[in-house]
LOMAR-381940 format. One record per residue (C-alpha): x, y, z. Coordinates in steps of 0.2 Angstrom, whole numbers, padded with zeros to 4 digits, always signed. Layout:
REM LOMAR-381940
XYZ
...
***
This chain:
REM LOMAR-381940
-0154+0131+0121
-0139+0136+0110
-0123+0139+0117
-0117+0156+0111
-0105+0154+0098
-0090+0162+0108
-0092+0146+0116
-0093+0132+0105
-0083+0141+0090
-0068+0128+0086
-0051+0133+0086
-0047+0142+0071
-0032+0133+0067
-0036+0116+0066
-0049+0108+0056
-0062+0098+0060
-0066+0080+0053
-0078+0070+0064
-0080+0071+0083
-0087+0061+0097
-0097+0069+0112
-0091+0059+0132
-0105+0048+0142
-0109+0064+0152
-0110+0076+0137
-0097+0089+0142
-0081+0082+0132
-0078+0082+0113
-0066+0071+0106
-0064+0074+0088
-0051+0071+0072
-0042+0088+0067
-0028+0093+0054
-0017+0104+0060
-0001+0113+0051
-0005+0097+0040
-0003+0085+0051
-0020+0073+0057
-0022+0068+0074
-0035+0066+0089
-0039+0080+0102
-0048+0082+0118
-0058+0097+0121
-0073+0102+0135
-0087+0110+0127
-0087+0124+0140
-0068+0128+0137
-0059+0133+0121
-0041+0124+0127
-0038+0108+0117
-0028+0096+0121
-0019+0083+0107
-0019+0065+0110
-0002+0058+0109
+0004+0042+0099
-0014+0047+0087
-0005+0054+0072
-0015+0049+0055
-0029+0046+0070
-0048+0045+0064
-0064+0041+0072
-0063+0042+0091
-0076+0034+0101
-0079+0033+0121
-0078+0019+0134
-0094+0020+0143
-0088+0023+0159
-0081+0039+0151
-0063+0034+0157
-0055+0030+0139
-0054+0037+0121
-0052+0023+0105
-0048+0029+0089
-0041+0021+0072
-0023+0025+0067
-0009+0016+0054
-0020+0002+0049
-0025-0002+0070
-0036+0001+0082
-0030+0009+0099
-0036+0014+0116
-0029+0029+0127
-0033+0034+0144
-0043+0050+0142
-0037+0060+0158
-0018+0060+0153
-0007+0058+0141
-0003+0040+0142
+0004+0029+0127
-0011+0022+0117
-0013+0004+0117
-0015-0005+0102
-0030-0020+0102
-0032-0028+0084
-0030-0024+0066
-0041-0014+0054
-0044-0010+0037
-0031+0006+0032
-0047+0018+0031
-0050+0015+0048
-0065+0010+0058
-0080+0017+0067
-0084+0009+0083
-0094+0008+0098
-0088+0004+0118
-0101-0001+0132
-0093-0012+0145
-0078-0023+0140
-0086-0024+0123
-0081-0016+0107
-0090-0016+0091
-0081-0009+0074
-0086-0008+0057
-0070-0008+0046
-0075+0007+0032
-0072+0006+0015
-0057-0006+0008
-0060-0017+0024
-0074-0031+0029
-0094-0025+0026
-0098-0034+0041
-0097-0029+0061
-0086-0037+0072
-0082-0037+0091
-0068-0036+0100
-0062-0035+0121
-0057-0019+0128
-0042-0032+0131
-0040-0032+0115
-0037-0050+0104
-0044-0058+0087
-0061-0051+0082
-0075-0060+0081
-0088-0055+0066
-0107-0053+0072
-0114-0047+0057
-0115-0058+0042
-0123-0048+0025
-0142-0055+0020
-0143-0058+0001
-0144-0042-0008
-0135-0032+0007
-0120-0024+0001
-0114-0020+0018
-0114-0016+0037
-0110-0003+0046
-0110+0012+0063
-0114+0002+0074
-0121+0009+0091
-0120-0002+0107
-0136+0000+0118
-0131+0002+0137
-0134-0016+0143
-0120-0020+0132
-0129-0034+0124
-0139-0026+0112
-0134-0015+0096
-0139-0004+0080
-0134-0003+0064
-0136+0002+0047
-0138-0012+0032
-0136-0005+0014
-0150-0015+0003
-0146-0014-0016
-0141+0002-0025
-0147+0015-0012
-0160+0006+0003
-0154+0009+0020
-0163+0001+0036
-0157+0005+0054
-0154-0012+0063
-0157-0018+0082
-0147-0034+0082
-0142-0043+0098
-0123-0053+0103
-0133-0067+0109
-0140-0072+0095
-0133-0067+0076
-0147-0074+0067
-0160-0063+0077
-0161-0044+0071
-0175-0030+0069
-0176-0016+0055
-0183+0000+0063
-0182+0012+0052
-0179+0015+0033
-0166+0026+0024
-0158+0037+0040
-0142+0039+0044
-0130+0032+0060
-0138+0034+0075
-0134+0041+0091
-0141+0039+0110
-0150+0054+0118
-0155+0043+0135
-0161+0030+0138
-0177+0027+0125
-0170+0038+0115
-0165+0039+0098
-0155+0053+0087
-0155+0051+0067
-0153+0061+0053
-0165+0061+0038
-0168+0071+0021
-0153+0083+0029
-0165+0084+0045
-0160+0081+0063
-0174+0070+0072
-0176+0062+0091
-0187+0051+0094
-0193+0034+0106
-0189+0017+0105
-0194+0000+0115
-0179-0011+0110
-0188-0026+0122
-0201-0024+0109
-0190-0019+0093
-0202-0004+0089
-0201+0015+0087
-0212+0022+0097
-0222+0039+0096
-0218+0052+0082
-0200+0061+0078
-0198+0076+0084
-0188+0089+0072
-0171+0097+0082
-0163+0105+0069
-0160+0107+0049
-0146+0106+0036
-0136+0092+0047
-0119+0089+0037
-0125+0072+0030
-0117+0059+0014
-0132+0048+0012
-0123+0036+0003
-0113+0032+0015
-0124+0034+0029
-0113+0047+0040
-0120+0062+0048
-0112+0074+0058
-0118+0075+0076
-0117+0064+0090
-0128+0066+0109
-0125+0059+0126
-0133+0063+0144
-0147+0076+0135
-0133+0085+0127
-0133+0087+0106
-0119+0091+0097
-0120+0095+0078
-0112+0102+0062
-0121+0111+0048
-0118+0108+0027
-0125+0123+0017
-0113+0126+0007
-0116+0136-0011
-0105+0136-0027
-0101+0142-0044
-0094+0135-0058
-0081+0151-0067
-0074+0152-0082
-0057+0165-0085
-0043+0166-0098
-0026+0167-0092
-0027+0184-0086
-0041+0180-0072
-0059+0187-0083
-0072+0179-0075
-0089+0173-0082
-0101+0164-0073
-0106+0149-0081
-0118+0141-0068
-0122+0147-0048
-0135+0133-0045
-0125+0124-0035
-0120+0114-0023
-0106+0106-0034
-0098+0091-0030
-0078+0099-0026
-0070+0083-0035
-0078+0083-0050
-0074+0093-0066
-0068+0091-0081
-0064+0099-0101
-0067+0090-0118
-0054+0085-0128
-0062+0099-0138
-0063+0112-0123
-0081+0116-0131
-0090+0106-0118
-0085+0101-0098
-0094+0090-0084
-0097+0093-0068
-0109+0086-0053
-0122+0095-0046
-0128+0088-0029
-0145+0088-0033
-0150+0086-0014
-0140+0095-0002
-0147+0086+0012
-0141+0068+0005
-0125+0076-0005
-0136+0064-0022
-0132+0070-0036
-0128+0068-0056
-0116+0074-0068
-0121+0088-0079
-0113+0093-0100
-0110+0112-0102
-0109+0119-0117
-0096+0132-0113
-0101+0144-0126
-0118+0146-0122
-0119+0141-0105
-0132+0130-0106
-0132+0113-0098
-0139+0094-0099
-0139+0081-0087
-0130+0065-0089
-0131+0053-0077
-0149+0050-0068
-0145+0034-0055
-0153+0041-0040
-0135+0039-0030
-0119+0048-0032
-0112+0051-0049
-0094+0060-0050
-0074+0063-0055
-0081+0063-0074
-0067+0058-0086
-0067+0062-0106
-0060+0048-0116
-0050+0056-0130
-0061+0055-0144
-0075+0064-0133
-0087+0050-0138
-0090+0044-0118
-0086+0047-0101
-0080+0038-0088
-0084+0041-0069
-0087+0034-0052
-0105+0029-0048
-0110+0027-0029
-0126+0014-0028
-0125+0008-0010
-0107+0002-0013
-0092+0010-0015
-0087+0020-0029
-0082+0010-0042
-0078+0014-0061
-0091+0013-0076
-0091+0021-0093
-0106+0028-0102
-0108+0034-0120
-0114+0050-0123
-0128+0044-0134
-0132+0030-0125
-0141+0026-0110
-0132+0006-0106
-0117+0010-0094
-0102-0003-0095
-0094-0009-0079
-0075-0007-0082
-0069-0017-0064
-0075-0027-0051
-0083-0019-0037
-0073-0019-0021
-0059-0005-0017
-0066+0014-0020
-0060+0018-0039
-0059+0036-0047
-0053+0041-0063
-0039+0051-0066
-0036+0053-0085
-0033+0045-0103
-0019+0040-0112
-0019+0049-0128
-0023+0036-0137
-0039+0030-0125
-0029+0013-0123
-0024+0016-0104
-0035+0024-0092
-0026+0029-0076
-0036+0028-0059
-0033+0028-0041
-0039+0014-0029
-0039+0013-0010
-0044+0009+0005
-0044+0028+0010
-0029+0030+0021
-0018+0024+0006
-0024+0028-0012
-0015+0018-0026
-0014+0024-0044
-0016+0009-0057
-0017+0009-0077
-0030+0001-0084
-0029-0009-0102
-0046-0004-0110
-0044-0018-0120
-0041-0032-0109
-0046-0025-0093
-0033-0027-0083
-0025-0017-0069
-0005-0015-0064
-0001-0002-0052
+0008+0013-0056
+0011+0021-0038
+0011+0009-0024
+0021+0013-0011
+0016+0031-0014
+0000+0039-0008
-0007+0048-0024
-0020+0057-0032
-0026+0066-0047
-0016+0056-0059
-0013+0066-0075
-0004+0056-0089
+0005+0068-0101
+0000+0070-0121
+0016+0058-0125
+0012+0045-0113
+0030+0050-0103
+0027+0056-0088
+0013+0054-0073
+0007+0071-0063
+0001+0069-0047
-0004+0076-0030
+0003+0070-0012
+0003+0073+0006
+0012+0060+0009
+0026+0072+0016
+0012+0081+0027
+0007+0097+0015
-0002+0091-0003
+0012+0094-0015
+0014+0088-0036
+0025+0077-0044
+0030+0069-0059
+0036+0053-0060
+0043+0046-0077
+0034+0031-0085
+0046+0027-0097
+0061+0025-0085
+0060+0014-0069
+0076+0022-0062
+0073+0041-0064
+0066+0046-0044
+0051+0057-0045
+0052+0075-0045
+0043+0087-0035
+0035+0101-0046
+0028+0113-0034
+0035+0124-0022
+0023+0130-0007
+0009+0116-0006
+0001+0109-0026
-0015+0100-0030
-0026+0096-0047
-0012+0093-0060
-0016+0098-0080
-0008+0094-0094
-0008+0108-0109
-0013+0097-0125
+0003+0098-0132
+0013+0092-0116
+0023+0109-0114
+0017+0116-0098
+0007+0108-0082
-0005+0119-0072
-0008+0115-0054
-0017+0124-0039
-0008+0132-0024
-0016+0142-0011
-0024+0154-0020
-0015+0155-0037
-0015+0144-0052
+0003+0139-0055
+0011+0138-0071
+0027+0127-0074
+0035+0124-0090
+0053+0115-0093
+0069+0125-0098
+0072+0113-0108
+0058+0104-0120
+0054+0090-0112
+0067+0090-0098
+0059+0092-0083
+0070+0089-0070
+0074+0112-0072
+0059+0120-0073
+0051+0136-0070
+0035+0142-0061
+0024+0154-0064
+0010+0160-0056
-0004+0165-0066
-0016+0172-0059
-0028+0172-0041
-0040+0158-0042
-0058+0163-0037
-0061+0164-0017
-0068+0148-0009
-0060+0139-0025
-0060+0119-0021
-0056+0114-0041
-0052+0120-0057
-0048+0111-0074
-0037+0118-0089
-0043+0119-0106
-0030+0109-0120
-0025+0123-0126
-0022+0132-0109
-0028+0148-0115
-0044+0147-0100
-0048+0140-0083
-0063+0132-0076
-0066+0135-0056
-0079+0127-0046
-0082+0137-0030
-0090+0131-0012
-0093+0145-0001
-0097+0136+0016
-0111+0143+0026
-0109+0157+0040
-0112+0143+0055
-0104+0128+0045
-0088+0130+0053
-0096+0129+0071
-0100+0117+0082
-0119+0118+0086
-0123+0114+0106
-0141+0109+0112
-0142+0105+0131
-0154+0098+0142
-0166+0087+0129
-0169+0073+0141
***
């Protein structure tokens, strides 16, 4: 049965990232933001009082004991344990990758998968805490390993193996013995434990159950269906739900968008509404006659390419077809090719593709995730960010040499905007709690950055001729022009005009006479949390 929604509807004010459902399937743990500030909270699924878990600031990924008694999560680069009942100080037990980990507790056992920027293997660790020990090693052609899933005697585990550019297999591997594992099922998502012989995993956006011997490493009967549009990233293999003691908890994705156009009044034309878009990706030509965008071609997998617009007539043409995840399009200067991230079973790295030609060019080693950010004028330097996700790094890339130096790296930033002249870096930060821009000087070493907006700031743009720089906050599009030429330590802000509702990006064109806006209007129930009981 489902709960009634005044029962499982979350708290307004904080917001929900991922969450992890207790051994007997009353309590959820889950990661929320709230008042800008990311920590771990402990709420019962028949009660709407939730309590924070203190010393989890920057907290992500909480996971239970077996025995119910304790709560681990990743924070600062660790990975810590806290008492569930109380408010006790955590305890920290080894080092992690700065994204943090996923993991898995039965007994005094403890498996983790670092995440992205850390190892692509599994490792075990005490409850104790101490050196962890890798149980995993990658098969030739496996990019990676990862949610792993302890089975109840403690011994034996599941997990998820990426194979090439987009082939997943759900693993049963065993501590025992690291040269003796089992695929039992192809392309799903983590997995979590209904009871015992039973199996929960998400495919094609669809939430399944069903049997499995692991004595004789098999699935066993056929799946049975328990719910649809399950908040799922295919290429990542993560899925929003999790089950214990017959109990199901889930969250749904069906979302819609729109891609706007307005002039600097706030006119509105729709240009496309056969969304979902990706809410990173957009961008204008150098000519502002043409802009990108990615259009998730399957909301159940969040797949998708980016598209051409030809702004004028509204049409559209795809450019990309790699049958992973294509996005944070970049024009280079002369508007003859585009760079972006491509996700093919690894992180997403850079490539650059021509726009009439079908070969792509690898632009860095694969490794950290990578996204473009913008062009020098001259297409020589291409500015990017790369991180392990809890601290992005923004780099300059030489086009011609192919070497990277960092440009921010003791400073978390995003959206890195190089002006026309090549002087000054726009950027986006939450590195004071609130996402806020700044501009820091790239001509002088000395100068301190300077915070631009005034009441939160995201999505820098440059106007062509370097005289104004746009930015989203709140609700408005926020204009900011120096009272000086070019001295922009005293500036003044404007604001524009009311962005779209449900507006997650928007580009500038180079004359910054219009705006694009993609919109994503999440569903009725996608902010809930859906409640199945007794499915033993």
């Amino acid at each position: 049965d489902l709960v009634p929604p005044a029962g499982i509807q979350q708290v307004p004010s904080i917001d929900v990232r991922n969450f992890a459902l207790s051994p007997d399937g009353q309590t959820l743990c889950f990661t929320g933001v709230q008042n800008g500030a990311q920590s771990i909270f402990v709420r019962r699924l028949d009660s709407l009082t939730v309590r924070k878990i203190e010393g989890s600031e920057n907290g992500s990924g909480p996971f239970w004991s077996s025995d119910g008694k304790w709560i681990g999560f990743s924070a600062r680069s660790k990975l810590w344990k806290t008492q569930a009942a109380n408010n006790a100080v955590p305890e920290a037990l080894c080092d992690v990758s700065p994204a943090g980990a996923t993991a898995s507790w039965v007994g005094s056992a403890i498996l983790f998968y670092g995440g992205p920027g850390g190892p692509p293997e599994i490792f075990r660790i005490s409850d104790q805490g101490g050196t962890p020990v890798k149980v995993t090693s990658l098969k030739a052609g496996q990019s990676w390993h990862g949610w792993p899933r302890l089975l109840p005697d403690g011994r034996r585990f599941l997990y998820v193996a990426t194979w090439g550019k987009s082939n997943r297999e759900l693993v049963l591997a065993s501590l025992d013995s690291s040269s003796s594992s089992s695929a039992l099922l192809r392309n799903v998502s983590e997995v979590a434990l209904l009871g015992p012989g039973d199996l929960l995993y998400v495919r094609d956006g669809k939430l399944f159950s069903q049997k499995y011997d692991p004595d004789r490493a098999a699935m066993a009967g056929e799946p049975s269906l328990i719910a649809d549009d399950i908040s799922y990233f295919y290429p990542s293999a993560e899925a929003e739900f999790d089950a214990a003691n017959g109990v199901v908890v889930y969250r749904t994705d069906t979302t819609t968008g729109s891609l706007l156009k307005t002039d600097r009044t706030g006119k509105a034309r729709l240009i496309d509404d056969h969304g979902p878009f990706d809410p990173f990706s957009l961008s204008i030509s150098p000519d502002g006659k043409r802009a990108t965008a990615t259009i998730i071609k399957n909301h159940s997998t969040q797949i998708g390419d980016i598209w051409i617009y030809d702004l004028a007539r509204g049409t559209r043409d795809r450019f990309t077809d790699e049958g992973g995840l294509a996005l944070d399009p970049v024009w280079s200067p002369d508007g003859r090719s585009i760079v972006y991230s491509s996700i093919e079973g690894e992180g997403p790295h850079l490539v650059r593709r021509s726009l009439t030609g079908s070969t792509r060019e690898e632009l860095m080693p694969r490794g950290n995730f990578q996204f473009a950010g913008s062009f020098s004028s001259d297409g020589g330097t291409l500015y990017f960010r790369q991180f392990p996700w809890a601290r992005p790094e923004v780099f300059r890339l030489d086009m011609r040499t192919r070497k990277a130096e960092p440009v921010l790296s003791s400073f978390f930033g995003r959206d890195p905007m190089v002006s026309p002249a090549g002087r000054w870096l726009a950027f986006s930060s939450d590195a004071t709690s609130s996402s806020e821009v700044y501009l820091q000087s790239l001509t002088d070493k000395d100068m301190p950055r300077q915070r631009i907006s005034t009441n939160g700031g995201q999505n820098p743009c440059w106007r062509r001729d370097g005289g104004e720089l746009f930015y989203l906050s709140q609700n408005a599009v926020m204009s900011v022009v120096p009272r000086v030429a070019g001295d922009w330590s005293d500036t003044t802000s404007t604001e524009l005009l009311h962005a779209p509702a449900d507006t997650v990006r928007f580009a500038a064109s180079p004359d910054g006479q219009s705006f694009l806006f993609i919109t994503g209007k999440p569903g009725a129930e996608d902010s809930l949390f859906h409640v199945i009981l007794g499915l033993h």
